[in-house]
C-alpha positions in Angstrom: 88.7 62.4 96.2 85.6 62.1 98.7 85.4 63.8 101.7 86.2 59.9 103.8 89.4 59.8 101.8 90.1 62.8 102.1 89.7 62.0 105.9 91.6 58.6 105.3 94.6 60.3 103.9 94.9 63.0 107.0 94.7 59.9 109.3 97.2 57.9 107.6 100.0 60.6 106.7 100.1 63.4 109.0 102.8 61.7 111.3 104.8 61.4 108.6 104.1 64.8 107.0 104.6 66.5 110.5 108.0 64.7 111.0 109.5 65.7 107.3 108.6 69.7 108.0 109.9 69.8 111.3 112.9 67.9 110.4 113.8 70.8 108.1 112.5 74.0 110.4 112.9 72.8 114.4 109.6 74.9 115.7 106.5 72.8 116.1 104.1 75.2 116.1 105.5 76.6 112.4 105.5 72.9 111.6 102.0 72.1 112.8 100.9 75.6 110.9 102.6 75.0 107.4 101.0 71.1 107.8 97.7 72.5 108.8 98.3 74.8 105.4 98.8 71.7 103.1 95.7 69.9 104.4 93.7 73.3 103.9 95.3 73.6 100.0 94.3 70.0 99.7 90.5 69.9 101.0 90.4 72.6 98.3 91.5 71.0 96.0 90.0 67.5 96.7 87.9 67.1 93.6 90.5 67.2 91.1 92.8 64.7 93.9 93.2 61.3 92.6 92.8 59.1 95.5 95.9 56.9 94.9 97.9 59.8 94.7 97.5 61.7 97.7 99.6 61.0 99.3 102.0 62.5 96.8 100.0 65.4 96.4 100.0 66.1 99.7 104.0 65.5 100.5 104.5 68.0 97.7 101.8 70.7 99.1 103.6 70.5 101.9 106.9 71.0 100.2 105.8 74.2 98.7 104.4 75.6 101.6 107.5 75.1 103.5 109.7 76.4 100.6 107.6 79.7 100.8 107.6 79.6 104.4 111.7 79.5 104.6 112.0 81.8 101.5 109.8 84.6 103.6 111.3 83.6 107.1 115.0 84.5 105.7 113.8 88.0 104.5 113.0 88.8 108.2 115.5 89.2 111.0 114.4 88.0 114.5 115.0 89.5 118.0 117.2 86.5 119.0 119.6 86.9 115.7 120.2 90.4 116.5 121.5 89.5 120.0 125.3 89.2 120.8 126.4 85.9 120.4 128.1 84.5 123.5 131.8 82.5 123.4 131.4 79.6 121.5 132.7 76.7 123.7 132.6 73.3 122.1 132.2 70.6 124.9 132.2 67.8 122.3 129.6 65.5 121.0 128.0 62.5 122.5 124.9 61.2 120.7 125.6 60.5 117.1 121.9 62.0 115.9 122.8 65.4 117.7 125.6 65.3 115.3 123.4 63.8 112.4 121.3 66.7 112.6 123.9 69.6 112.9 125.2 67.9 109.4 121.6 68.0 107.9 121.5 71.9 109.0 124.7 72.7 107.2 123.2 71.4 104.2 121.7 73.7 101.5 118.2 73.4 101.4 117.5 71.6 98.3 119.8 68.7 98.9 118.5 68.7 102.3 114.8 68.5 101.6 115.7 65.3 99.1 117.9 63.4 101.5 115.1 63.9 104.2 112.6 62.5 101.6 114.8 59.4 100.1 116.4 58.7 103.7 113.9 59.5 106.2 110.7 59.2 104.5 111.7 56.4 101.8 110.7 57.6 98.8 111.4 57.1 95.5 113.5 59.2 93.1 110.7 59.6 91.3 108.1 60.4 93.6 111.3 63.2 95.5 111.2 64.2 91.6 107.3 64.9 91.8 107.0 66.4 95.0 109.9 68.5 94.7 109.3 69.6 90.6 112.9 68.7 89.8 113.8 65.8 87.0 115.1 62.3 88.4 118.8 63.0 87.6 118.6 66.5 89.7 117.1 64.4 92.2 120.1 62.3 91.9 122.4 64.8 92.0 121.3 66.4 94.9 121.6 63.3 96.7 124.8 62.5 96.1 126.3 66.0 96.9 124.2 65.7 100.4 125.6 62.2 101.0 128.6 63.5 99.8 129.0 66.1 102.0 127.8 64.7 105.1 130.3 61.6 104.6 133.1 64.2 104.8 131.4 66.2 107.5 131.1 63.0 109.2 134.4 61.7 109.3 135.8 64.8 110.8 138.0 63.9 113.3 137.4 66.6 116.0 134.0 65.4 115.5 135.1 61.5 116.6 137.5 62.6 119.6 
């Protein structure tokens, strides 16, 4: 990959790449630091980068980086966790993605980071299976227990009233 595709590919998929990691960790300055982490690892790596695939490459760098980022982030406790937590009052819902997006949070984080990438970002089971280093019929799988899950999740009916 030369240095004006590499350029090319930062201009053409960082939206999307900043959407998918802050879909999964709500703090845009995490998000624009674990991004800013996968275009680093993949400027290193630009001369072995197959033009045509860097897209891929650079979904999955991402990927990993925010895997290692959520794996170390739940070994440490923040300030605002040890707090006491306040009455829980539930006022009801009335925008159908506010509800989406508690149901995507519930989710465990494999079969949410393949739901986000079929659903959101329209990809392919094989290219989820690529990024995400699992075989097409995990990929599958995964899908269909997060779709399964948020159908039921969904349907609640203190969640329609």
């Amino acid at each position: 990959m030369t240095e004006q595709e590499y350029n090319k590919c930062v201009e053409k998929h960082a939206n999307n790449v900043y959407r998918f990691v802050l879909k999964n960790i709500k703090d845009e300055d995490k998000a624009s630091d674990i991004v800013q982490d996968a275009y680093e690892k993949m400027w290193i790596q630009r001369s072995g980068i197959d033009a045509e695939k860097s897209k891929s490459y650079l979904f999955t760098t991402a990927y990993h980086v925010l895997v290692d980022y959520v794996r170390k982030d739940k070994r440490t406790v923040s300030i605002e966790e040890t707090k006491i937590m306040e009455p829980y009052h539930d006022s009801g819902y009335s925008d159908l993605s506010e509800i989406l997006n508690k149901a995507l949070e519930r989710l465990p984080e494999k079969q949410k980071m393949v739901i986000m990438l079929r659903d959101y970002e329209g990809y392919s089971y094989e290219e989820i299976g690529e990024i995400t280093s699992l075989s097409e019929s995990q990929v599958k799988v995964y899908i269909y227990r997060a779709r399964l899950f948020l159908k039921n999740y969904l349907c609640k009916q203190e969640l329609v009233i």
